[in-house]
C-alpha positions as CSV (number, residue, x, y, z in Angstrom):
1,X,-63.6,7.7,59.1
2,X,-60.4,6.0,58.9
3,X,-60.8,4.9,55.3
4,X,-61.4,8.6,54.4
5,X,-58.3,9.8,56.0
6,X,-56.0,7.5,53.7
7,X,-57.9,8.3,50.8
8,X,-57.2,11.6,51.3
9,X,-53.8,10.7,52.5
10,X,-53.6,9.1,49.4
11,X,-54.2,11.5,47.3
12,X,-51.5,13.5,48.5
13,X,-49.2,11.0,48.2
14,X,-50.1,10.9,44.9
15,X,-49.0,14.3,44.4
16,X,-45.5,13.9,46.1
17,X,-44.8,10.9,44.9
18,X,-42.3,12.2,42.3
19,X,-40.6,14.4,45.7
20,X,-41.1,11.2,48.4
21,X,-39.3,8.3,46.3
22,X,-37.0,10.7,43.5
23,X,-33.4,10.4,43.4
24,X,-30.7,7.2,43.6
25,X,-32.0,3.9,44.7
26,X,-31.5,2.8,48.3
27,X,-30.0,-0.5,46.6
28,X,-29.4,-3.8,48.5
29,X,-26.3,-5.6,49.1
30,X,-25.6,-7.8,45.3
31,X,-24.9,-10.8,48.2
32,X,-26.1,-10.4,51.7
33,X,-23.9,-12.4,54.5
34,X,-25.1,-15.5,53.8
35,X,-24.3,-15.5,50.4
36,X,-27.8,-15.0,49.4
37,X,-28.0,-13.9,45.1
38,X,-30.9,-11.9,44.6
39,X,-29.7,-8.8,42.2
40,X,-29.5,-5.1,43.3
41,X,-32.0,-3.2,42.0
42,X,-31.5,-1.3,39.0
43,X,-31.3,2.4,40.0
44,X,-34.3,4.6,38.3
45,X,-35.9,1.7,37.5
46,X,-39.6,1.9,37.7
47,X,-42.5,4.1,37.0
48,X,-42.2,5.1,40.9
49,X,-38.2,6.6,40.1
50,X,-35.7,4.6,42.2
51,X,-37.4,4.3,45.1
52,X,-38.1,0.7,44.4
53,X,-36.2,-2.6,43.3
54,X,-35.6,-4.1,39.8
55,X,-37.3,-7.2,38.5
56,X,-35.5,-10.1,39.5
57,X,-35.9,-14.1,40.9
58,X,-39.0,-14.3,43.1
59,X,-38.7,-15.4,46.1
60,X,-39.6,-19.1,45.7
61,X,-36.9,-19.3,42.5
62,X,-39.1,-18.9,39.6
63,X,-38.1,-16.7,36.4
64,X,-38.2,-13.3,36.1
65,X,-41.2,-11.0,37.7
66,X,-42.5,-8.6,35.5
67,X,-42.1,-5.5,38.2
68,X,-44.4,-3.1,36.0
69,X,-47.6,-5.7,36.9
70,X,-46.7,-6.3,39.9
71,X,-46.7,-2.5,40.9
72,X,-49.9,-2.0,38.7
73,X,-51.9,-4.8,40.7
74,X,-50.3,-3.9,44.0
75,X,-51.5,-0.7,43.6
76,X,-54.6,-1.1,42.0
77,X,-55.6,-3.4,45.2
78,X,-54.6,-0.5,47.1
79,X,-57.1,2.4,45.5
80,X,-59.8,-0.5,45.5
81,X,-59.3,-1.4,49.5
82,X,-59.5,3.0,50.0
83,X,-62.5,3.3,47.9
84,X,-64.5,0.4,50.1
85,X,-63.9,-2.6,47.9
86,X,-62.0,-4.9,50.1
87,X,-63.2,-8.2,48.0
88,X,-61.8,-6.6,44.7
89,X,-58.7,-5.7,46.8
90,X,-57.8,-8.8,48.0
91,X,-57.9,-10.4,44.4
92,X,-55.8,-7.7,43.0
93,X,-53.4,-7.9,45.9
94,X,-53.5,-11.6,45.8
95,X,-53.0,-11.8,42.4
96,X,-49.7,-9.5,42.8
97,X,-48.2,-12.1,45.3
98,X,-48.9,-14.6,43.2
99,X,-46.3,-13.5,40.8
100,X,-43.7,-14.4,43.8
101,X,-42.2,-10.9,43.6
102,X,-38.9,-10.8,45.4
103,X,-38.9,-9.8,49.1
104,X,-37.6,-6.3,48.3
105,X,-39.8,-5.4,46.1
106,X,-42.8,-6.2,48.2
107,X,-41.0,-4.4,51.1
108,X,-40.9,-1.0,48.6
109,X,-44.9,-1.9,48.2
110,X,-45.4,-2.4,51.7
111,X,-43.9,0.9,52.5
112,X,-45.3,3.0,49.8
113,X,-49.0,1.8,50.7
114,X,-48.2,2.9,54.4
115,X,-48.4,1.3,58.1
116,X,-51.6,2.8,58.9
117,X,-53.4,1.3,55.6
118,X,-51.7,-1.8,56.0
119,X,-52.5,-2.2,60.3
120,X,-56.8,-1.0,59.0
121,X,-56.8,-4.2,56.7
122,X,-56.0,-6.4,59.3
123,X,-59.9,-6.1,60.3
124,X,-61.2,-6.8,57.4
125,X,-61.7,-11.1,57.1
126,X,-61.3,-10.5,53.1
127,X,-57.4,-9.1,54.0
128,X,-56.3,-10.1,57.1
129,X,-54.4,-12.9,55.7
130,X,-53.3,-11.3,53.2
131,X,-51.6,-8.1,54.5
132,X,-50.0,-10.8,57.0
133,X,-48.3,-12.1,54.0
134,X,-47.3,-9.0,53.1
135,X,-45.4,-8.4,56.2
136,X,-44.2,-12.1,56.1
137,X,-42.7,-11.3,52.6
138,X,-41.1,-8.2,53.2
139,X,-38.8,-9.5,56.3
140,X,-35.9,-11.2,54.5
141,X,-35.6,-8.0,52.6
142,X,-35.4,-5.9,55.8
143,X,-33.1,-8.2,57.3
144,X,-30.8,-7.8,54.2
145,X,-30.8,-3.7,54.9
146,X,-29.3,-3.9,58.5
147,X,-26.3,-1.7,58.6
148,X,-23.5,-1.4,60.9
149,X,-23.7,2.3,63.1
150,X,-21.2,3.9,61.0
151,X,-23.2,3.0,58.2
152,X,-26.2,4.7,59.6
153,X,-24.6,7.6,61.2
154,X,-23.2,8.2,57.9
155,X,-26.9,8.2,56.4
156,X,-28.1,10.1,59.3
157,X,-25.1,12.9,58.5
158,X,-26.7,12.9,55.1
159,X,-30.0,14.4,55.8
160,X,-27.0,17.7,56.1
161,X,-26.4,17.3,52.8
162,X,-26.9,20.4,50.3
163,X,-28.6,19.0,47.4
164,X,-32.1,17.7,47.0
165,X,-30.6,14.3,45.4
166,X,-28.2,13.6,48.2
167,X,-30.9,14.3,51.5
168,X,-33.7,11.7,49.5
169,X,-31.0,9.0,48.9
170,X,-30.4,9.6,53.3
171,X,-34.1,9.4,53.6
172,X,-34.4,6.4,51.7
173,X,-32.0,4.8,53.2
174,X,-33.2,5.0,56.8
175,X,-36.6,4.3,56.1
176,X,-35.1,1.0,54.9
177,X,-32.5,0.5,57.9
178,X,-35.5,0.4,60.2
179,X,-35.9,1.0,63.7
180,X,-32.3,0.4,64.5
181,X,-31.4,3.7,62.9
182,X,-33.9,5.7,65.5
183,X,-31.6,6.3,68.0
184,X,-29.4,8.6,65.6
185,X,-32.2,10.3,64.4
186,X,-33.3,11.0,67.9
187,X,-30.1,12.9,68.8
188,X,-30.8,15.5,65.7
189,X,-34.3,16.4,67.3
190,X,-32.2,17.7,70.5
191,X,-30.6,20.4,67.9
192,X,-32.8,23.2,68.1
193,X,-30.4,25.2,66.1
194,X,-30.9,24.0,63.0
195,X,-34.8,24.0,61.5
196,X,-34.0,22.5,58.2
197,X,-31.7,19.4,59.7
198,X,-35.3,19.3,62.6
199,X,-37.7,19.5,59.4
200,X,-35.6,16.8,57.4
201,X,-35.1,14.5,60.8
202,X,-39.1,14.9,61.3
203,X,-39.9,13.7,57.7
204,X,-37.6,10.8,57.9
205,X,-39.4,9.4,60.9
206,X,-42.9,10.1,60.0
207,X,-42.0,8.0,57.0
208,X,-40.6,5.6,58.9
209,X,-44.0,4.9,60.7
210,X,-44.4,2.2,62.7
211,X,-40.6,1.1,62.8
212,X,-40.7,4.3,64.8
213,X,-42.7,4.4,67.0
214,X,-41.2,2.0,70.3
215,X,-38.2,4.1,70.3
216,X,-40.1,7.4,70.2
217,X,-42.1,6.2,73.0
218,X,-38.7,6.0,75.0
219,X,-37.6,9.5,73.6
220,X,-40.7,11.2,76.0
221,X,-38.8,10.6,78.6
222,X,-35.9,12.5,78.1
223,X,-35.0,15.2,80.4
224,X,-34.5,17.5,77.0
225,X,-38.0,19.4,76.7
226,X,-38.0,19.9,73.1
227,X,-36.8,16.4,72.3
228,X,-39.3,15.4,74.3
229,X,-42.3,17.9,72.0
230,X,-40.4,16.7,68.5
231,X,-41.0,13.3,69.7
232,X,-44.9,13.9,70.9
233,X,-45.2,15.5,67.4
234,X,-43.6,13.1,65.0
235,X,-46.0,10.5,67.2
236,X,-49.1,12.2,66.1
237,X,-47.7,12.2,62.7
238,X,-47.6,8.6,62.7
239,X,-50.8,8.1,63.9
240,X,-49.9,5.0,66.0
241,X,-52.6,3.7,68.4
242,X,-49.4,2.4,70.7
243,X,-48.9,5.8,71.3
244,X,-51.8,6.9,73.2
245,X,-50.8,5.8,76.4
246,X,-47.4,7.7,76.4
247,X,-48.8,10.5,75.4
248,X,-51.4,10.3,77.7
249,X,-49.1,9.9,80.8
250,X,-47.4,12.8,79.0
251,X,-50.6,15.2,79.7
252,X,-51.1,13.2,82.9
253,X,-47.8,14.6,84.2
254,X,-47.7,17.3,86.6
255,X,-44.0,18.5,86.3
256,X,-44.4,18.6,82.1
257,X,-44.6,21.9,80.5
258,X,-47.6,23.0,79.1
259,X,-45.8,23.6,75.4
260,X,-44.9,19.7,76.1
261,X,-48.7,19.1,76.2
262,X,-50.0,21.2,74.1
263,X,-47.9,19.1,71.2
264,X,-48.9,15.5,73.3
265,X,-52.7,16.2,73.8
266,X,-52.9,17.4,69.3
267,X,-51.4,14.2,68.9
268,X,-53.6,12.3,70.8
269,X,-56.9,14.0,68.6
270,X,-54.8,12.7,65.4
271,X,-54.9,9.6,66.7
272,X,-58.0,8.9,68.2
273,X,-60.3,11.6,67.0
274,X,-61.4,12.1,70.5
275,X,-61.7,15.1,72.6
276,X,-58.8,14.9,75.8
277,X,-61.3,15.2,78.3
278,X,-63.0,11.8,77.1
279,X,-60.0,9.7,77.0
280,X,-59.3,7.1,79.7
281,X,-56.4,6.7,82.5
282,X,-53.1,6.7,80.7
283,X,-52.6,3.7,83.5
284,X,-55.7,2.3,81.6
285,X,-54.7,2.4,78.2
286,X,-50.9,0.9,79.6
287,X,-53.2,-2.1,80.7
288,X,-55.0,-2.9,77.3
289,X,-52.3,-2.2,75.4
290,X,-50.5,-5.3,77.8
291,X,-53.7,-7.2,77.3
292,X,-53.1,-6.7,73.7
293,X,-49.5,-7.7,73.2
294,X,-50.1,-10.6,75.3
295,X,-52.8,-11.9,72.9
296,X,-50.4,-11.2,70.3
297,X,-53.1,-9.0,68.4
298,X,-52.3,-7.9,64.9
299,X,-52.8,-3.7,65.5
300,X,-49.9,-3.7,67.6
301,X,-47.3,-6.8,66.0
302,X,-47.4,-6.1,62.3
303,X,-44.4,-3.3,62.7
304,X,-41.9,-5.7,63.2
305,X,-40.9,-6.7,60.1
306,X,-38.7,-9.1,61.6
307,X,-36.5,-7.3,63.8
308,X,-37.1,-7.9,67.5
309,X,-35.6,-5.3,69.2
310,X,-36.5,-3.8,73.3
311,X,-35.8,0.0,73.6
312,X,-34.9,1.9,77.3
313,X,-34.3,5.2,78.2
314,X,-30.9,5.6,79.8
315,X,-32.2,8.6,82.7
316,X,-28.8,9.2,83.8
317,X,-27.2,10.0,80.6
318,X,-30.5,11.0,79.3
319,X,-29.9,8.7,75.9
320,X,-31.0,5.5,74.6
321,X,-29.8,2.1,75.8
322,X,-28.1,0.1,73.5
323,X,-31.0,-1.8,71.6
324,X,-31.6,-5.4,73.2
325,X,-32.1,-7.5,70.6
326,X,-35.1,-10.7,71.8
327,X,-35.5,-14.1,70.7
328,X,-39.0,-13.8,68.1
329,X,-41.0,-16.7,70.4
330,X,-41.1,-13.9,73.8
331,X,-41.4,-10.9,72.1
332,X,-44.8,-9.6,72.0
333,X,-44.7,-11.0,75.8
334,X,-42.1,-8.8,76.9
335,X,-43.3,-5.9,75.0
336,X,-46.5,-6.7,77.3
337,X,-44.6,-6.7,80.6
338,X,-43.0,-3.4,79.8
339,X,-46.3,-1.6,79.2
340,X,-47.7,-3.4,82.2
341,X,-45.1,-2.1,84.3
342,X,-45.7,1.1,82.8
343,X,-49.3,1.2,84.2
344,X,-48.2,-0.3,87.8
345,X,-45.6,2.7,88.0
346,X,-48.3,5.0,87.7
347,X,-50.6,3.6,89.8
348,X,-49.4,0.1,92.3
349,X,-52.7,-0.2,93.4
350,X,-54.6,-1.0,90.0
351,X,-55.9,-4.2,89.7
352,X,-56.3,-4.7,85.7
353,X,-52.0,-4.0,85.4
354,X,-51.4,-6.4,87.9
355,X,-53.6,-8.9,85.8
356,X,-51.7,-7.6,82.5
357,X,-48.5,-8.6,84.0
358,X,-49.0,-11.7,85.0
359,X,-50.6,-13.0,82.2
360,X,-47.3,-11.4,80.4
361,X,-44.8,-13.1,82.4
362,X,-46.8,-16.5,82.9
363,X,-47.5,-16.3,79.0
364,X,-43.7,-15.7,78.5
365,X,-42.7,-18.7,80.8
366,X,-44.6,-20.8,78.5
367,X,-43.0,-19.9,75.5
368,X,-40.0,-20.3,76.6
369,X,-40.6,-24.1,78.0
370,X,-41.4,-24.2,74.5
371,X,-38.3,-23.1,72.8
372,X,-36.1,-25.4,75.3
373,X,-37.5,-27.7,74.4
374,X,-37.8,-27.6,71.0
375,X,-33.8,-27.0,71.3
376,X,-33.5,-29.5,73.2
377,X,-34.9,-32.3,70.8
378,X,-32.9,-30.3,68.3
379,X,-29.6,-31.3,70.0
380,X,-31.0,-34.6,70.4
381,X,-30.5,-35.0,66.8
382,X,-27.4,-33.2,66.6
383,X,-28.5,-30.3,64.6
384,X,-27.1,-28.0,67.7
385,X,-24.4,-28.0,70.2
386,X,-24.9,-28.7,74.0
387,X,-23.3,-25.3,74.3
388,X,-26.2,-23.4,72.6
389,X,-28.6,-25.1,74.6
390,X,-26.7,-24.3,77.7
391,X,-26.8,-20.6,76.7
392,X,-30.5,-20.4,75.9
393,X,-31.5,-21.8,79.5
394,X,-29.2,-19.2,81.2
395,X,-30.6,-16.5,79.3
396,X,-34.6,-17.6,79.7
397,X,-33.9,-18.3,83.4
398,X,-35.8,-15.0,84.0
399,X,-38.9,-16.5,82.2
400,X,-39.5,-19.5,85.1
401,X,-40.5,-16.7,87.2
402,X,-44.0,-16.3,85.4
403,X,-45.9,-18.0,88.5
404,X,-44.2,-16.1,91.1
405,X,-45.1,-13.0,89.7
406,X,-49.3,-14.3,89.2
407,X,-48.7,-15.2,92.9
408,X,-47.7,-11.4,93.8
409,X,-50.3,-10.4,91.8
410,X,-52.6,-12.0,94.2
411,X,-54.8,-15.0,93.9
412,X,-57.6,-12.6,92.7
413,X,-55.9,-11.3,89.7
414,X,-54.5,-14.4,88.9
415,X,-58.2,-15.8,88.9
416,X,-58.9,-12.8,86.4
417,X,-55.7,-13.4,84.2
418,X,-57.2,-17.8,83.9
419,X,-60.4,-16.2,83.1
420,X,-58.8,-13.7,80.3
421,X,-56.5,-16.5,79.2
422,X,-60.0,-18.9,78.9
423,X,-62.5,-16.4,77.1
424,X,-59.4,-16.0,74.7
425,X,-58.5,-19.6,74.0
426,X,-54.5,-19.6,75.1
427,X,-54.7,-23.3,76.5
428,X,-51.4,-23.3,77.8
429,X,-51.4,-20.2,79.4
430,X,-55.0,-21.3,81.2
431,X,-52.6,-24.4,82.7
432,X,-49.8,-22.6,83.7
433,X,-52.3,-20.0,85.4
434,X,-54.3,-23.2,86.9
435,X,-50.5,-24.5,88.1
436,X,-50.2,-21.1,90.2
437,X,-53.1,-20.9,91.7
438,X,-52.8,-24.5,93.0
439,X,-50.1,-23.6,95.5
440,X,-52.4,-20.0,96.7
441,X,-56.0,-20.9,96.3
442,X,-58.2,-20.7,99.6
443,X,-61.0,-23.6,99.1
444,X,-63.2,-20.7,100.4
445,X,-63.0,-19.2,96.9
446,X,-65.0,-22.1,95.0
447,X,-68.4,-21.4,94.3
448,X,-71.0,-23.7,96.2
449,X,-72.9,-27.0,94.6
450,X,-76.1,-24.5,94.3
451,X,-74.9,-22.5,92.0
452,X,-75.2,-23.6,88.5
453,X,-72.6,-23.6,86.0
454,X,-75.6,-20.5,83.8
455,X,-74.4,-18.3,86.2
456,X,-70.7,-17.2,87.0
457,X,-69.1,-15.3,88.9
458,X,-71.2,-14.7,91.7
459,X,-69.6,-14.2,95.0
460,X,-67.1,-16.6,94.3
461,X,-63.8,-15.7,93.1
462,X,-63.0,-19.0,91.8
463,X,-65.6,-19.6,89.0
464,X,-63.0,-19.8,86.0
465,X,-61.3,-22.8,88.2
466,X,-63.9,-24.3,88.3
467,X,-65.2,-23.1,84.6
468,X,-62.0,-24.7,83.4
469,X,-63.2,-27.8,84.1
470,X,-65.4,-28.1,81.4
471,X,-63.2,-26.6,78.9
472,X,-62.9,-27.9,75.5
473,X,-58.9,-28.5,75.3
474,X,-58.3,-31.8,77.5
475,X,-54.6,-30.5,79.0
476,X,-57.1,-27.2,81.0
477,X,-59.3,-29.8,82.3
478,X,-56.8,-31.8,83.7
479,X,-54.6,-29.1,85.2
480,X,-57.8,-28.1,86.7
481,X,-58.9,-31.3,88.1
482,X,-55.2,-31.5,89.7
483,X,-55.4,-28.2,91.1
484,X,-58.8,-28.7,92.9
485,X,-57.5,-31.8,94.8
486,X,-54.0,-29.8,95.6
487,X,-56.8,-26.7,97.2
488,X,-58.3,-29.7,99.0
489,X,-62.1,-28.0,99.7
490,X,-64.2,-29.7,102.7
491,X,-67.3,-28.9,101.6
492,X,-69.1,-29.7,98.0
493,X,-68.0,-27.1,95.5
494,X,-69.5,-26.5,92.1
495,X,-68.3,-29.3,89.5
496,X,-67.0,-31.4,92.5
497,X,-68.5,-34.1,90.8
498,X,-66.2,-33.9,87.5
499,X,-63.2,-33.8,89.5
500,X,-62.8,-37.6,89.7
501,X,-63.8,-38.3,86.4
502,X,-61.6,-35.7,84.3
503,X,-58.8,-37.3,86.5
504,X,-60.0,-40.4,85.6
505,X,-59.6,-39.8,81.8
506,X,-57.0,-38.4,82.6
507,X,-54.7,-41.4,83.5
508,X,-56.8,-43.2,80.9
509,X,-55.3,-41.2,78.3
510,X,-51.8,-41.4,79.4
511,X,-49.0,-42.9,77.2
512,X,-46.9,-43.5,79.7
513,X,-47.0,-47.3,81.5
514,X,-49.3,-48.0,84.0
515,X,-46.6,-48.3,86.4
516,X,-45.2,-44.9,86.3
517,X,-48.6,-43.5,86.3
518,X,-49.2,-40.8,89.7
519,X,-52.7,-41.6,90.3
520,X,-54.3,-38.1,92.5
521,X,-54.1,-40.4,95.6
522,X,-50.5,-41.8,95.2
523,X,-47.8,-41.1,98.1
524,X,-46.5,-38.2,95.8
525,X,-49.6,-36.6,96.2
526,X,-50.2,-36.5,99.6
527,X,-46.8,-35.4,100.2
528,X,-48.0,-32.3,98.6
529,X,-51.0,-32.1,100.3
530,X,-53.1,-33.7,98.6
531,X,-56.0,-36.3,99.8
532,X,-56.5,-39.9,98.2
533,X,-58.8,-39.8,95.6
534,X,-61.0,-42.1,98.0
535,X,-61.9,-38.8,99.6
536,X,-63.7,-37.5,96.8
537,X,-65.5,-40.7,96.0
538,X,-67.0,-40.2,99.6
539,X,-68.1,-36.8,99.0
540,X,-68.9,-37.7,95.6
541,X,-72.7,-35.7,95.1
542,X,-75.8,-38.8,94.4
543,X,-77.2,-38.9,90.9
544,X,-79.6,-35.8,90.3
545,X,-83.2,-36.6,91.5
546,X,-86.2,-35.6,90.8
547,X,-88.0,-32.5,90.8
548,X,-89.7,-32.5,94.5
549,X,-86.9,-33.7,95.6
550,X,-84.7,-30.6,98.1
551,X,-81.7,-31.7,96.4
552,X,-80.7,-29.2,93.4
553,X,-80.3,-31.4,90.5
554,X,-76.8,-31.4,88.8
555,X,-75.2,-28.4,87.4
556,X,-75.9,-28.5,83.8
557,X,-73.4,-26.9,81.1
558,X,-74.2,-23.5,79.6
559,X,-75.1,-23.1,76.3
560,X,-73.2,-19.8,76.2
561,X,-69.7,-20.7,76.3
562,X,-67.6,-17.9,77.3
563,X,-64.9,-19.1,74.2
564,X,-67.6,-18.2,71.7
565,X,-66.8,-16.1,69.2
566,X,-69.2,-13.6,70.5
567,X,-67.4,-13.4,73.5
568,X,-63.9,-13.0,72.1
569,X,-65.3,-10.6,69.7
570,X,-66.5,-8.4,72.6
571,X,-63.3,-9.2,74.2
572,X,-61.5,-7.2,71.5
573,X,-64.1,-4.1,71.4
574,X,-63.4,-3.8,75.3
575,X,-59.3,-4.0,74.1
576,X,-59.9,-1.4,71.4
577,X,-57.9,2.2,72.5
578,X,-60.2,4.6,71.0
């Protein structure tokens, strides 16, 4: 369905592309600030008009790329993915990067093929990889096109302008400003007064697509009702799955007006195809889309482009906030916390946003332990001041927060986000979810000896503690060992048995001496409540017996691991806002 819609989108692109990319060239800077030497592009260059860049140095420093083939394979891998041939796609496509084209002139490709086109090859294996390089390859470029506000208000003022020529050359240029020049186009949809400078404003962010969307998301919330329907409207234009859930809280809201909703609930049916009365929660959709971001999945990342930016709605003066520009490492995690937040404002009491946002902020404590430290070695070697490294702990000091929040959550969401964070792989968020629950975990919530590691869950909310102990990555099975002796349990527990021996390996493998070694029983253990490891050799469970015996025989390990890629794959069809 969805590859039918771009063909036919594509065949009307086809017959505007002469109106969509005529007139002067959007040209780039002949240096940017960095004293970079890639060559403006020749204006009217191309068999596009000037919409796109001039031949010039690819981007690894080779000669000179023949633009004409690159366009021609580019394309041609383009009309091959629509018509169903991703194979013969991905050769033509790969066969256009191979040419090293420069960074602008994949960035005019990238944006003439179109988000939505772009976002559908990302599930296909054949192109996944390689529409990831295209948005890898286009970045520099963008970052090259950031103008100051002047600049962009002066572009925005040009969409005014009288003659054909003059209102493409504004369009053009915003498109390739980005997101940043959102806000300015936001304040013409107030105007009300003026259809042609509404019409032009609407265009311009439609073909702005997915740079567009976060700050239109913020632009529902003005107190303005028809800035709040142009917004809805350009949404369903996009055709954004990110979009759902504000428009969906949008229909959800009592006080909106019904022309408000009217425009919301057609833009949801562009976008998903379904009927309003079969949609989910709008606190729902808030929590998968969390889920999502968290993951880092590539339907809701590939926008980017490079340019991390967090957008607010300013209630008071009913405008946007400034734009808060975030380090690369925690964006997708704070992007999470925002639409988890989103879902507990609508409803405090649901379980799954609570679970969304402590994965988020857990998930963004752990990159930034990351980055510090990764700084930190960097100043080590002198490659960066003290100073810098002073600022960047001040600034993530938010982020060390990640297990109070799983703790607020309550120990059984937390137990959900370690299962989410297992079934999905994300190691070091599993540990840092294990490290939480060590210090809230009743030894009532372990599952009992009996009950086989086949079949989880059960009445016991602590299976994926216990099903971290027999997780492939050694640093989960460790945490996990650790935190069962910190929960201290008086009776036998399921995998009580492996508790010993993963700590066992676990000081086995150490690199450290063994004198600074903290075996589980060692003063510094007790001290935080913690009994000598003698304690579990006493309650230690006998070798299995045999089959008459009353004794259940030792748990044995599933076959079905809940990593498998069956499980993440169903994992992802339960994610999916449809």
């Amino acid at each position: 369905m969805l590859r039918r819609a771009l063909l036919e989108r594509a065949g009307l692109t086809a017959m505007l592309a002469g109106l969509l990319t005529w007139g002067p060239a959007w040209t780039l800077h002949a240096q940017d600030e960095a004293g970079g030497d890639e060559a403006p592009p020749a204006e009217g260059g191309g068999d596009m008009g000037g919409g796109a860049p001039a031949a010039g140095g690819g981007g690894g420093g080779g000669g000179p790329v023949d633009e004409t083939q690159v366009k021609e394979l580019f394309r041609e891998g383009i009309r091959q993915y629509l018509v169903g041939k991703p194979h013969d796609a991905a050769i033509k496509l790969e066969s256009a990067l191979r040419m090293d084209p420069p960074g602008d002139l994949v960035m005019f490709l990238r944006d003439e093929a179109g988000y939505d086109v772009l976002v559908d090859m990302l599930s296909q294996p054949e192109l996944k990889h390689t529409a990831l390089r295209i948005m890898e390859l286009s970045k520099g470029a963008q970052a090259r096109l950031q103008r100051s506000a002047e600049e962009i208000q002066n572009l925005v003022d040009g969409l005014k302008a009288d003659t054909f020529d003059q209102k493409m050359e504004a369009v053009h240029g915003l498109c390739a400003v980005g997101q940043r020049a959102v806000p300015a186009l936001i304040e013409n949809l107030r105007d009300n007064q003026d259809p042609n400078l509404g019409a032009s404003t609407v265009v311009t962010l439609t073909k702005m697509g997915g740079d567009a969307v976060l700050p239109l998301h913020q632009a529902c919330r003005s107190k303005t009702p028809f800035l709040r329907q142009q917004a809805a409207l350009v949404l369903g234009n996009i055709k954004d799955q990110r979009s759902v859930p504000e428009l969906k809280r949008m229909l959800e809201d009592p006080a909106e007006l019904p022309e408000v909703k009217n425009v919301a609930a057609q833009s949801i049916q562009k976008i998903t195809g379904k009927t309003i009365s079969s949609l989910m929660h709008a606190k729902e959709y808030y929590a998968i889309l969390s889920d999502k971001f968290v993951m880092g999945h590539p339907s809701v990342m590939p926008s980017v482009y490079g340019d991390y930016v967090l957008w607010r709605w300013d209630a008071a003066a009913d405008a946007m906030e400034a734009p808060k520009d975030l380090p690369e490492f925690a964006y997708n995690e704070l992007l999470a916390t925002e639409a988890a937040r989103d879902a507990i404002a609508l409803d405090p009491n649901y379980d799954p946003a609570w679970v969304a946002l402590a994965l988020a902020q857990i998930a963004y404590g752990v990159e930034a332990k990351i980055a510090l430290e990764a700084l930190g070695d960097a100043v080590k070697r002198g490659e960066v001041d003290q100073a810098v490294l002073d600022k960047a702990k001040a600034d993530l000091a938010a982020a060390n927060r990640g297990p109070f929040i799983g703790q607020l959550a309550g120990r059984q969401n937390l137990y959900r986000a370690l299962k989410r964070s297992l079934d999905e792989d994300k190691a070091d968020i599993a540990v840092a979810c294990i490290e939480a629950l060590s210090g809230i975990a009743d030894p009532n919530d372990l599952p009992p000896a009996q009950m086989g590691y086949d079949r989880p869950g059960g009445s016991r909310m602590g299976y994926p503690l216990v099903e971290a102990l027999i997780n492939d990555d050694k640093r989960v099975r460790y945490a996990a060992a650790d935190a069962l002796v910190r929960i201290n349990p008086e009776r036998l527990f399921l995998g009580a048995d492996r508790v010993i021996a993963t700590l066992g390996d676990a000081a086995g493998e150490s690199s450290a001496p063994p004198s600074k070694r903290r075996p589980a029983g060692s003063a510094a253990s007790r001290s935080r409540g913690c009994p000598p490891s003698t304690a579990w050799r006493r309650r230690r469970p006998s070798p299995p017996r045999t089959a008459s015996s009353s004794t259940p025989a030792r748990p044995t390990r599933s076959p079905s691991r809940s990593t498998s890629p069956a499980r993440r794959s169903r994992w992802w069809k339960r994610c999916s806002i449809r």
